[in-house]
TIGU-447056 format. One line per field, with one value per residue (C-alpha): x, y, z. Coordinates in steps of 0.2 Angstrom, whole numbers, plus 5000, padded with zeros to 4 digits. Layout:
BEGIN
x = (X_...);
y = (Y_...);
z = (Z_...);
//
This chain:
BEGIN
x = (5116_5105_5099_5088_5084_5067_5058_5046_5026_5020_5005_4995_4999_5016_5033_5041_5057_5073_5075_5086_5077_5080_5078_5066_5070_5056_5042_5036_5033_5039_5056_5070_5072_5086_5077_5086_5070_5054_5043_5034_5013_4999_4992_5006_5002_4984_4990_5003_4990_4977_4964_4965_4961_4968_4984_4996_5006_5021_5022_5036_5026_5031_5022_5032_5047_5063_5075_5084_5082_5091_5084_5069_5057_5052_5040_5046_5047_5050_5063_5081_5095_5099_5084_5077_5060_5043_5033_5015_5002_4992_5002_4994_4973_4966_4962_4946_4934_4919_4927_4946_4937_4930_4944_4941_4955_4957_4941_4947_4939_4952_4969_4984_4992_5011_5016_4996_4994_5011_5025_5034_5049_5052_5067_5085_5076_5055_5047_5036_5023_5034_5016_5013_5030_5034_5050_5051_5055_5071_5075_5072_5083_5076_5072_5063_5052_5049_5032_5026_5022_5006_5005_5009_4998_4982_4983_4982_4968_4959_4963_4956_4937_4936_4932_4938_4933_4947_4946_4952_4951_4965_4960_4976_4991_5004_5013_5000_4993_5010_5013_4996_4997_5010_5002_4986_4994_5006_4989_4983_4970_4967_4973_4966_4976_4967_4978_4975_4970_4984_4997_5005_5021_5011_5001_5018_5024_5007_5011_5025_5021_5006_4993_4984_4977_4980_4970_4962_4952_4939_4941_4931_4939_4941_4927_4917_4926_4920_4928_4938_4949_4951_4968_4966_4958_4945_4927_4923_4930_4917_4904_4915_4921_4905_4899_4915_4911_4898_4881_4887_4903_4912_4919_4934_4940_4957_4959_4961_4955_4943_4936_4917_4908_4895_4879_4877_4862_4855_4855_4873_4873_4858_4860_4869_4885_4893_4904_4914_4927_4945_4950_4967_4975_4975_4989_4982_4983_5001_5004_4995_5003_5023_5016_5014_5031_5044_5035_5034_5054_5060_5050_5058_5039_5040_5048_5047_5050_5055_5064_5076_5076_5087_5080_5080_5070_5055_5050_5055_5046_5029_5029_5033_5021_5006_5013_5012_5029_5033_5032_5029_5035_5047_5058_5067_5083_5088);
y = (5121_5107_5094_5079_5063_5056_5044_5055_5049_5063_5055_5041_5024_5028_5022_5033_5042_5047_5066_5078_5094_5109_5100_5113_5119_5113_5127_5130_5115_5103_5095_5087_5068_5061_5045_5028_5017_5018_5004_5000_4998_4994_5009_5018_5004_5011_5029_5024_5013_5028_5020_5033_5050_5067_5066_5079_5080_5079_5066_5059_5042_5033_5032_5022_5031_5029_5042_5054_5074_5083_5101_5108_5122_5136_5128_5111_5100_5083_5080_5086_5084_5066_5058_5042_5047_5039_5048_5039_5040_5052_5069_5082_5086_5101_5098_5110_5099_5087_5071_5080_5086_5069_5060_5055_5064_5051_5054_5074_5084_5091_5079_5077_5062_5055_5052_5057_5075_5080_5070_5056_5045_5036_5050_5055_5067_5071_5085_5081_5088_5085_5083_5066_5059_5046_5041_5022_5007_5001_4984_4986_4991_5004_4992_4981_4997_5003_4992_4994_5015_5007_4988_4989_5003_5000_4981_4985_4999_4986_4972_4983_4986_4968_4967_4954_4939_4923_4918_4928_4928_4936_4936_4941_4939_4951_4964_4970_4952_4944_4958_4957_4939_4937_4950_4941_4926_4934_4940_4921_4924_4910_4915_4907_4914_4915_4917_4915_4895_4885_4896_4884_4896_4909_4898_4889_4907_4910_4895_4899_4914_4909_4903_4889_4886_4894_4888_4897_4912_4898_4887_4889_4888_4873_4884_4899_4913_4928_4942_4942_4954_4958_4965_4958_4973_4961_4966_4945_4942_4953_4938_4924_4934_4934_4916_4910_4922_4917_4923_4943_4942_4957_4959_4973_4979_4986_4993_5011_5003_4987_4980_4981_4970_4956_4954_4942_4936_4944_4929_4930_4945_4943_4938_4953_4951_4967_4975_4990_4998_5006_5023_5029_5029_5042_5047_5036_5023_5023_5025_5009_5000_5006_4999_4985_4980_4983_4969_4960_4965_4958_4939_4939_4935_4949_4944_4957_4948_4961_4960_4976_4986_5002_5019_5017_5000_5007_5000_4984_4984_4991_4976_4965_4969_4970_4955_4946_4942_4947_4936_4951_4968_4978_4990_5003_5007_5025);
z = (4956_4965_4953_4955_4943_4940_4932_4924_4919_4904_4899_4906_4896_4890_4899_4912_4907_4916_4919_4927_4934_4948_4965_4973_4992_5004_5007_5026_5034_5020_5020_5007_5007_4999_4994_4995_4992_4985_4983_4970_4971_4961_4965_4954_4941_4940_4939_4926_4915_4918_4929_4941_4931_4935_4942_4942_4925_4921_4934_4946_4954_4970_4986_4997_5001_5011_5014_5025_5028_5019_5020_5030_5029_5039_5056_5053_5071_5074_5058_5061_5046_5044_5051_5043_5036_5028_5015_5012_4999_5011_5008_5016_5019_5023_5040_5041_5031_5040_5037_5044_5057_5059_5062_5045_5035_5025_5016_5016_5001_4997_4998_4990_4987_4985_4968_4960_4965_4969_4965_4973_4976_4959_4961_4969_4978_4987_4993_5009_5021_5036_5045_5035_5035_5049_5057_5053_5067_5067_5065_5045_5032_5019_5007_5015_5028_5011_5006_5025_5017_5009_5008_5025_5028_5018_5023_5040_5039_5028_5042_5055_5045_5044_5060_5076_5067_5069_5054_5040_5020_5009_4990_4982_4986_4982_4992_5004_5007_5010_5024_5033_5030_5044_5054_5058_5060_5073_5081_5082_5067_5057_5040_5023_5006_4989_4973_4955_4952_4950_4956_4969_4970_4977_4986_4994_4999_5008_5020_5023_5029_5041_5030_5037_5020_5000_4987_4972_4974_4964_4979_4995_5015_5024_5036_5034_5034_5047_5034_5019_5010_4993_4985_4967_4958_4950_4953_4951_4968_4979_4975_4979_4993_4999_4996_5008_5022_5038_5041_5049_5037_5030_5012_5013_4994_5000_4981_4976_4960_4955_4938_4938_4950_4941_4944_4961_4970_4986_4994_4997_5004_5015_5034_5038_5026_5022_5007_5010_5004_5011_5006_5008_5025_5040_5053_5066_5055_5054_5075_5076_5064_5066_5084_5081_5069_5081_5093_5075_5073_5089_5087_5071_5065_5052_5032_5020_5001_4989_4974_4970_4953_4949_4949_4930_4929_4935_4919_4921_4937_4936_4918_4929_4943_4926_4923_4938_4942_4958_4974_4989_4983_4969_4977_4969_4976_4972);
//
């Protein structure tokens, strides 16, 4: 008898619990990944909390997943037994849809999602549309490619709607930040980091990893800004963002979730400024950016911090991630 372990969610608001249960065999077209990491994101925090409503219950979260193949179902190509896989948020999209047909399936109408409507890698074990899963560069352990699943990947989606603009704004920053901190820079942008005021740790880290300048997201730029983006799910930071960026300046909320946005004068958002927000990820995405980290890789201009937690701390983890105690990315090593 096959069996699995999981860190469990029952109900939205209560803490995660460990549990043994069948492992399923993969249907057509999905496959087995015996996981070895799964990072840890806000974005399981929001489900966890319930920000986000309607996810599938019981629940195993996890979106950034690490593993290798185990078992496949029936059509599967591309994966054979053994193979190092990633499984992101985006789990499969129905592919028939306007926005799918589109080029757009990140907007599909009918998704699932990793660790929300089908359940994920806080596990021994996952169960994935082999048509969403990506082999991974190499040149990075399992740990450390695990964050590039969504920080990795929503940063750079988000990076890319901010358009060409030199000089780049990061309002929080935390996993996805740290990531496409050191991307930008590595791609000649000029990089300016905003943390929570006073938070000189965080601020020291940003330098280190590009940043021409870190302050505090109640600061403004040594120069206008031609785009910002915001990570921190506070709703507050879409007006300061928009009082730092330049006449033509976009404002990207790379958030699945953000507390409400005040009131803010139209003068800061006339001449041309924009505000738009990031939703999900598509395939392409992820060709572009697993591009781009090997080149990363081989300059050695690519450090992913993490700190590691047991499969049973995911606890532990997602407080300290509420709390605000993590420098870069929590990673669960299964």
């Amino acid at each position: 008898m096959n069996i699995m372990r999981a860190m469990v969610l029952d109900r939205p608001g209560q803490p995660l619990t460990m549990r043994e249960r069948l492992l399923p065999a993969p249907g057509p077209g999905e496959i087995t990944v015996v996981v070895s990491a799964c990072g840890v994101c806000r974005t399981d925090l929001h489900v966890v909390d319930g920000e986000l409503d309607r996810p599938k219950l019981p629940l195993v979260p996890g979106h950034e997943i690490v593993g290798r193949v185990a078992a496949t179902g029936g059509g599967v190509a591309g994966f054979a037994a053994g193979a190092r896989v990633g499984i992101p948020w985006l789990g499969a999209t129905c592919g028939v849809c306007a926005y799918c047909r589109s080029s757009r399936e990140n907007l599909c109408d009918t998704p699932r999602f990793t660790g929300y409507t089908r359940d994920g890698g806080y596990a021994t074990h996952a169960i994935a549309d082999a048509r969403y899963c990506f082999a991974l560069p190499d040149g990075l352990d399992d740990v450390t490619a695990a964050p590039l699943l969504c920080a990795g990947l929503i940063g750079w989606r988000s990076y890319r709607m901010a358009g060409p603009g030199t000089a780049l704004g990061l309002y929080g920053f935390g996993a996805a930040a740290h990531i496409l901190c050191q991307v930008a820079a590595f791609q000649r942008r000029r990089v300016y980091a905003f943390t929570r005021p006073g938070d000189a740790a965080a601020q020291n880290f940003a330098r280190a990893l590009g940043a021409r300048w870190a302050g505090g997201s109640d600061d403004a730029p040594p120069e206008p800004l031609d785009a910002a983006i915001i990570f921190a799910p506070v709703g507050a930071l879409v007006p300061a963002a928009l009082r730092a960026v330049k006449k033509g300046g976009r404002v990207v909320c790379g958030g699945i979730h953000m507390s409400d946005i005040p009131n803010f004068p139209y003068a800061i958002l006339w001449e041309e400024r924009q505000v738009i927000s990031v939703a999900n990820l598509t395939r392409a995405d992820a060709r572009e950016f697993f591009g781009v980290v090997p080149e990363m890789v081989r300059a050695g201009k690519l450090k992913i911090e993490t700190r590691r937690y047991r499969l049973d701390q995911a606890n532990a983890a997602l407080d300290d991630l509420r709390g605000g105690k993590l420098q870069g990315a929590a990673v669960l090593c299964v």
